[in-house]
VEXDREN-2710 file (C-alpha; in Angstrom, 1 decimal):
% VEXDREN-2710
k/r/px/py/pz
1/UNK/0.0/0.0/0.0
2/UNK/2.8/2.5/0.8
3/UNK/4.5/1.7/-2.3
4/UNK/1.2/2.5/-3.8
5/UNK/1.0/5.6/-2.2
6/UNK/5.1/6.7/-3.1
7/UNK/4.0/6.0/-7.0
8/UNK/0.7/7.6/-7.1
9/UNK/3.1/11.1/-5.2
10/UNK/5.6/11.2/-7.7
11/UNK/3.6/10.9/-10.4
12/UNK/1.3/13.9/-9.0
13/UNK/4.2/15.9/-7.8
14/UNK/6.0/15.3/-11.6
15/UNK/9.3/14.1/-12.6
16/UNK/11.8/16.0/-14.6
17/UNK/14.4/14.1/-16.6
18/UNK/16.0/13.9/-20.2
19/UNK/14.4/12.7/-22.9
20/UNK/15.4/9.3/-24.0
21/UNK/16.9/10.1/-27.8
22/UNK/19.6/7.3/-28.2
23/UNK/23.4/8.7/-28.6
24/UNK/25.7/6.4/-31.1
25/UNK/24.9/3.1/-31.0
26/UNK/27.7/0.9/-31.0
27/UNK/28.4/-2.3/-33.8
28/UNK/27.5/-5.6/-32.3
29/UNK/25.2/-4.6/-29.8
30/UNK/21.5/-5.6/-29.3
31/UNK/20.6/-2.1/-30.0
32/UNK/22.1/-2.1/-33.9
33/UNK/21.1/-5.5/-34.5
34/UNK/17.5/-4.2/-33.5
35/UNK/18.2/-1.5/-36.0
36/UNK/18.6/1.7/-33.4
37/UNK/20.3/3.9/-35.1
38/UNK/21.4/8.0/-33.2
39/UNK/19.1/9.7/-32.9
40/UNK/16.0/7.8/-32.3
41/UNK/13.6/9.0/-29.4
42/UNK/12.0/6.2/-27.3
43/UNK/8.1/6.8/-27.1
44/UNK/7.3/3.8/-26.0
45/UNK/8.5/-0.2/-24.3
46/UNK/6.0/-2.8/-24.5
47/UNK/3.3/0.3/-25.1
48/UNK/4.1/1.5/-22.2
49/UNK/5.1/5.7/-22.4
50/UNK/8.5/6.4/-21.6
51/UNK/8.7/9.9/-21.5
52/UNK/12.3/10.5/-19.6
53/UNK/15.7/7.8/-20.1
54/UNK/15.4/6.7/-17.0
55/UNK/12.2/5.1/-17.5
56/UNK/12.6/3.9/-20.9
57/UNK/15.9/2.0/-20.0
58/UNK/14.3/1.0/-16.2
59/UNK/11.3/-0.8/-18.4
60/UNK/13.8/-2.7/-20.9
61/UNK/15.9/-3.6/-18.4
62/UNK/13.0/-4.6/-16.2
63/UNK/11.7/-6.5/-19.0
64/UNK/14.6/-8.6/-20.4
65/UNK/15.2/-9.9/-17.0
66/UNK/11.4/-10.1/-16.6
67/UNK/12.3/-13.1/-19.6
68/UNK/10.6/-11.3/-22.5
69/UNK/12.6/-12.6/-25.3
70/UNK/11.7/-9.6/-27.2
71/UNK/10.7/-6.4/-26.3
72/UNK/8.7/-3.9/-28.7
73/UNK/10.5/-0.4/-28.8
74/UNK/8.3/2.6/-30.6
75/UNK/11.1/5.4/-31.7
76/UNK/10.3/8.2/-33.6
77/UNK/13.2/10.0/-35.1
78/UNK/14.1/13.9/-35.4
79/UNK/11.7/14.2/-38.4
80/UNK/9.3/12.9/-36.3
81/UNK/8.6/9.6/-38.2
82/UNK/7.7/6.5/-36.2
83/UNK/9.0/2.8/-36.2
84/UNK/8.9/-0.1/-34.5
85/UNK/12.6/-1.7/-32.9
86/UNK/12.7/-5.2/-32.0
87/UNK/14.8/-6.2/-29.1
88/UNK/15.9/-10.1/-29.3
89/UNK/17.3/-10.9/-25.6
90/UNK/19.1/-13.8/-25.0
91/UNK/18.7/-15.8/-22.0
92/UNK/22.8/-15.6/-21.4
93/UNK/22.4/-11.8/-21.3
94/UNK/19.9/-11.4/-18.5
95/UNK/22.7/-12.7/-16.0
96/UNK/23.2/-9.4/-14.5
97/UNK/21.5/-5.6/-14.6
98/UNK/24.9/-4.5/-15.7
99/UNK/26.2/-6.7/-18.1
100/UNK/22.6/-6.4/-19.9
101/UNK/23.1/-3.1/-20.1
102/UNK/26.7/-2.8/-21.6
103/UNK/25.2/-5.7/-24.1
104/UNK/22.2/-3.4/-25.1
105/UNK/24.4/-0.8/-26.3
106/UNK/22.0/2.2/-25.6
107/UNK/23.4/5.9/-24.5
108/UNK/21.6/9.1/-24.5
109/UNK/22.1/11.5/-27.0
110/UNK/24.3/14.5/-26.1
111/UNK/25.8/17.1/-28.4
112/UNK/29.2/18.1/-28.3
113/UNK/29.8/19.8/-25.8
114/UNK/33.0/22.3/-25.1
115/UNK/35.2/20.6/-22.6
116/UNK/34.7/23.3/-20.1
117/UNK/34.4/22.7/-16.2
118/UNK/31.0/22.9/-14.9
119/UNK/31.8/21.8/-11.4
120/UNK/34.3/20.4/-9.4
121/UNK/33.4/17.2/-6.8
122/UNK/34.8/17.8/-3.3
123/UNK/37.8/15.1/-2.5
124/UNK/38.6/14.7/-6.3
125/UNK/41.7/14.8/-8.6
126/UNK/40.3/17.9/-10.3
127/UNK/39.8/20.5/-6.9
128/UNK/43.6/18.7/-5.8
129/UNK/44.6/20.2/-9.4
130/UNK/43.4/23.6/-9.0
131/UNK/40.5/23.3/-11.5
132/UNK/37.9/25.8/-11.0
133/UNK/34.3/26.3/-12.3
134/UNK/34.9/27.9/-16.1
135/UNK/37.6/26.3/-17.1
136/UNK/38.5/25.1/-20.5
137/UNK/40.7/22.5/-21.1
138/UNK/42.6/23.5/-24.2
139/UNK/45.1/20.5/-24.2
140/UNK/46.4/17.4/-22.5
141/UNK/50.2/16.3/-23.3
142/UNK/50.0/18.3/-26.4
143/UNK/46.9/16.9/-27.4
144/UNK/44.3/19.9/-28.3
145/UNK/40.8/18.7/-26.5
146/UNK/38.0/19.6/-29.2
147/UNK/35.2/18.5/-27.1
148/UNK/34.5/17.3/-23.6
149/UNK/33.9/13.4/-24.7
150/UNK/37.5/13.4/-26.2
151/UNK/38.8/15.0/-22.6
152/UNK/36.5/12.3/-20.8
153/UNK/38.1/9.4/-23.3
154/UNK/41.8/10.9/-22.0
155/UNK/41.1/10.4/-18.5
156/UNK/39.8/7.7/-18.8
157/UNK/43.0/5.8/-19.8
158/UNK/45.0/7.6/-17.4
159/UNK/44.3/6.3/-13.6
160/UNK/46.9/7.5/-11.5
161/UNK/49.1/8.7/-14.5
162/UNK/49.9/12.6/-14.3
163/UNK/48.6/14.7/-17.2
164/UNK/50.0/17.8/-18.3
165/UNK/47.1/20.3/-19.0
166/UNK/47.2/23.8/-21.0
167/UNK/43.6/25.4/-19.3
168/UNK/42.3/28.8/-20.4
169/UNK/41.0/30.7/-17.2
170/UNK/39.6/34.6/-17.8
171/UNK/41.0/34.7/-21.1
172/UNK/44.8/33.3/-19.7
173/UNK/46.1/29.9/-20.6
174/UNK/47.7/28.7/-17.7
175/UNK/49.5/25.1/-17.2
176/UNK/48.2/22.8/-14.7
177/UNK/49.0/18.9/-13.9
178/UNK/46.1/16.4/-12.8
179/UNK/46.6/12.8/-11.7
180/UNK/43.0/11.3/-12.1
181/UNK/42.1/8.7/-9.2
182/UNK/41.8/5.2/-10.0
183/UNK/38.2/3.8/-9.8
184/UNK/37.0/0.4/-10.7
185/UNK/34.1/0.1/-13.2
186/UNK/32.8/-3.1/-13.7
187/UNK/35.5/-5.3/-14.5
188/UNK/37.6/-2.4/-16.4
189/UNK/40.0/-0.1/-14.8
190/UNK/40.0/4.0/-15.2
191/UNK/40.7/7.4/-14.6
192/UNK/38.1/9.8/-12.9
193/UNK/38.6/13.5/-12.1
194/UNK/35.2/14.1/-10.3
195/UNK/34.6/17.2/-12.2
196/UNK/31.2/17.6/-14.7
197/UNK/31.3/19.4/-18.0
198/UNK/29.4/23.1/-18.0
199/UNK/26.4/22.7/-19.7
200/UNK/24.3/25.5/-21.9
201/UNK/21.1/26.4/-20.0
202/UNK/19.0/26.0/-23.5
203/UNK/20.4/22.9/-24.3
204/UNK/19.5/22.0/-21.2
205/UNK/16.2/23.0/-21.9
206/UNK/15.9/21.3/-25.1
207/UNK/16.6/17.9/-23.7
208/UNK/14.6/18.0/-20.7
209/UNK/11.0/16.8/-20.3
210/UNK/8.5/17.2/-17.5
211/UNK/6.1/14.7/-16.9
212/UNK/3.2/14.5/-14.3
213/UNK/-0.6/13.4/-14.3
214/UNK/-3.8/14.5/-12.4
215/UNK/-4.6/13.0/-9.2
216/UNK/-6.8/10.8/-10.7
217/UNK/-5.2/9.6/-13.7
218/UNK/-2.5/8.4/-11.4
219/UNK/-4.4/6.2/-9.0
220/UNK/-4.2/3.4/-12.0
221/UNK/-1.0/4.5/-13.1
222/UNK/0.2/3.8/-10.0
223/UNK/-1.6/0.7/-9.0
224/UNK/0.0/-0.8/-13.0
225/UNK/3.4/0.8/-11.8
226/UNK/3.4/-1.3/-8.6
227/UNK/2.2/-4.4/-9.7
228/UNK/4.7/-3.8/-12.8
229/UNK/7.8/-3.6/-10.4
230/UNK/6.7/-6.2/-7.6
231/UNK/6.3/-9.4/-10.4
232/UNK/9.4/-8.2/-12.3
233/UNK/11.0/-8.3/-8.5
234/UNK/9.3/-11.9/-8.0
235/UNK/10.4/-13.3/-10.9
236/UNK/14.0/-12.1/-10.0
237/UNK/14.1/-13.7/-6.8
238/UNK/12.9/-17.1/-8.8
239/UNK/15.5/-16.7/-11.3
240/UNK/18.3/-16.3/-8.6
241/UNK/16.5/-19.4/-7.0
242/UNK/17.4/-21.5/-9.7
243/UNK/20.7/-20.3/-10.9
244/UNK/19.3/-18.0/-14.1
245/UNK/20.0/-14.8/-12.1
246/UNK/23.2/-13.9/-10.1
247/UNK/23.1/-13.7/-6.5
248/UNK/25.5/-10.4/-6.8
249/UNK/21.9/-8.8/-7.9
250/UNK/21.1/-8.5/-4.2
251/UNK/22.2/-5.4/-2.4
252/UNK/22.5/-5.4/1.6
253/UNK/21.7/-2.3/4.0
254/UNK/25.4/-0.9/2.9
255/UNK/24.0/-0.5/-0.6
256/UNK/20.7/0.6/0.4
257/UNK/21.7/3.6/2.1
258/UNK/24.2/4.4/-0.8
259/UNK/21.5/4.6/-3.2
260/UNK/19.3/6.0/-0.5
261/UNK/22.0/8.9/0.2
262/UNK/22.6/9.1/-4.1
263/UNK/18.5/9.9/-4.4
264/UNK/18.1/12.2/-1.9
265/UNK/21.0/14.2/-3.7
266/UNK/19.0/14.1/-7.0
267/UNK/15.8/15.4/-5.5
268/UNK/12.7/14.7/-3.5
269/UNK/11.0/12.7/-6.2
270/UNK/13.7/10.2/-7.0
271/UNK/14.2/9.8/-3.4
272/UNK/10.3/9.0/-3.6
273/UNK/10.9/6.4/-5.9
274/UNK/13.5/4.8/-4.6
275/UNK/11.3/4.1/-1.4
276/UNK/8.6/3.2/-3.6
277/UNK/11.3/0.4/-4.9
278/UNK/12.4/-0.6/-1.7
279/UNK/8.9/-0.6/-0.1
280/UNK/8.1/-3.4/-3.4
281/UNK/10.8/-5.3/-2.7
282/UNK/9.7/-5.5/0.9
283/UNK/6.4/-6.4/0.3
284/UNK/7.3/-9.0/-2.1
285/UNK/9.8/-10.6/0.4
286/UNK/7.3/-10.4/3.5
287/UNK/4.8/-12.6/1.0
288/UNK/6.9/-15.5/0.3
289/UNK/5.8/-18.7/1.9
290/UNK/8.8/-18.8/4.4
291/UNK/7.6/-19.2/8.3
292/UNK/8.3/-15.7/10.2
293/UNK/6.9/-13.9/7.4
294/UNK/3.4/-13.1/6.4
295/UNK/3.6/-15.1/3.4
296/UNK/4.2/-18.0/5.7
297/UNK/1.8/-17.3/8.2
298/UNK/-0.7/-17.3/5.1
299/UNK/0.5/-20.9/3.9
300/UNK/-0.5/-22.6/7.5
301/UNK/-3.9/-21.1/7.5
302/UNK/-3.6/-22.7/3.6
303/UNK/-2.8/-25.7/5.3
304/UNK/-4.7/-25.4/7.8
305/UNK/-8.0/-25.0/5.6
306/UNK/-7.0/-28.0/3.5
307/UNK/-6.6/-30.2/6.2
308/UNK/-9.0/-28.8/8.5
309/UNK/-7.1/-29.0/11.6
310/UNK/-4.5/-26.6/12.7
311/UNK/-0.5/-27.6/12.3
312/UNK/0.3/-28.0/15.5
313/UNK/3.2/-26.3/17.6
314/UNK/5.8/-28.8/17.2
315/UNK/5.6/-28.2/12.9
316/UNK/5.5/-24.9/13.0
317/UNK/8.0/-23.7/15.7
318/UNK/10.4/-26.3/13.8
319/UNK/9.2/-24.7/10.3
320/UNK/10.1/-20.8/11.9
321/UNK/13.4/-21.9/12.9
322/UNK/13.9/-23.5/9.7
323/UNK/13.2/-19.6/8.4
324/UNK/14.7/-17.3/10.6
325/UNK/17.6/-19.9/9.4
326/UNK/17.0/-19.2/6.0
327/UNK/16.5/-15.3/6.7
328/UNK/19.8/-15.0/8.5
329/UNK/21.4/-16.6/5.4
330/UNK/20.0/-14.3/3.0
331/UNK/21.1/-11.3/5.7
332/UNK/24.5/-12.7/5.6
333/UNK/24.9/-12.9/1.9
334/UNK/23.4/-9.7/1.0
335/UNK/26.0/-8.4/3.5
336/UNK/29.1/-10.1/2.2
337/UNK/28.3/-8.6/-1.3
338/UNK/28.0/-5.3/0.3
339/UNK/31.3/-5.3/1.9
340/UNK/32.9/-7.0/-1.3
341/UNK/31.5/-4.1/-3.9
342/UNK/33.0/-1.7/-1.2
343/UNK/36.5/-3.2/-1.6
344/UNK/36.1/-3.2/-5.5
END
């Protein structure tokens, strides 16, 4: 019900994100085989509206590992002509949220941009450099930087290497050294500054859309929304089960409050959201048929009406340790991962 109530709130109170125009697709990725090619706006997944990138790619993710072999995309293009995409998913690619992403090849659209500093990250490579807010990076090792991608590509490959950097400041070119920090990224290696690139407030404008509905348009919205996310949740839990789905999909309280703390920086509604999630995810655990839950409190009175007798003490206090057993496992696990995506 609360999760319910979250949905029905943010989608009253609106969400502003970017619109979900796809950037260059990359060769050999289920995006070109589909047919994606830059510049395609998502309208649709399944026939359901995706008006922002977050909830175009949330829905095709969510559906792939939902096991829908192929997922309908409606794109219209900057001409405003509509097609259909078909994504074919594979059952090796819905292993992992992040691996099915990196196979699906999508990335938003962005223009290039003038590799100018937009702001600099407290703790980071870029304010221990001397970087400041306006910035432009003219070159790096001799290298002129035409755009802020190419800068982004250069740091990349340079964790804990020392780059020598020509920046123009107020109309003065002055020489500055960086040494970007080395962060892990999946299984790859790289560079990161901790610095984001100025952006133009019309282009800004351009690329943003605001969605919202009427109070009473959203009470179904929301009811589809959380039924949407708690079966999609289910069906995870009975993929990792049976060995379709890694366990390294589960996050611990250590995660939890990391994305917690990452929402509430984005904003009051995605903070709503994300305990909208979290509140489906709860629900959907305290429902399973395991004693010490309501789900297995539900299965004696099951068992209880098909046998017409109650299970008596003995069956079930052994059944709830034989739960809080099974609980305390999960606990344990979820934690372990935690600590282990801390370390890497």
């Amino acid at each position: 019900m609360l999760a319910i109530v979250l949905f029905w709130s943010v989608l009253v109170i609106g969400e502003t994100g970017i619109k979900p125009i796809l950037g260059a697709v990359g060769q050999g990725t289920l995006a070109a085989t589909a047919g994606f090619v830059e510049g395609d706006q998502i309208i649709s997944v399944n026939d359901k509206l995706t008006p922002t990138w977050t909830e175009a790619m949330g829905v095709i993710i969510a559906s792939a590992l939902d096991g829908d072999q192929e997922i309908k995309v409606a794109v219209k293009n900057f001409d405003d002509q509509q097609n259909v995409r078909l994504l074919k998913i594979a059952e090796s690619d819905t292993q992992n949220p992040e691996v099915l992403y990196e196979h699906l090849g999508f990335k938003p659209w962005s223009p290039k941009l003038k590799p100018v500093i937009g702001k600099v990250l407290p703790d980071s490579a870029a304010l221990a450099a001397g970087l400041q807010k306006g910035d432009l990076i003219v070159s790096a090792d001799g290298t002129v930087m035409n755009d802020w991608m190419q800068w982004v590509d250069t740091v990349k490959i340079h964790p804990d290497v020392t780059i020598n950097l020509i920046i123009e400041r107020d109309g003065v070119q002055l020489p500055l050294t960086i040494t970007p920090k080395r962060v892990q990224s999946g299984e790859k290696t790289e560079g990161k500054i901790g610095a984001a690139v100025h952006v133009p407030e019309d282009l800004i404008k351009s690329v943003s859309v605001e969605y919202s509905l009427s109070p009473l348009k959203a009470i179904p919205v929301a009811f589809e929304t959380t039924w949407y996310y708690a079966s999609a949740t289910l069906k995870m839990m009975g993929k990792m089960l049976i060995g379709k789905a890694s366990v390294k999909n589960l996050s611990g309280p250590i995660s939890i409050a990391e994305y917690a703390g990452q929402s509430a920086e984005m904003g009051f509604v995605p903070f709503l959201k994300f305990m909208a999630l979290v509140s489906v995810s709860l629900g959907v655990l305290n429902l399973l048929p395991v004693p010490v839950l309501d789900g297995g409190h539900l299965l004696f009175f099951a068992v209880e009406a098909i046998k017409g007798s109650p299970v008596s003490d003995k069956i079930q206090a052994f059944f709830q340790q034989v739960g809080i057993a099974l609980l305390m496992s999960l606990m344990a696990l979820a934690m372990v991962l935690d600590v282990q995506r801390l370390f890497h």
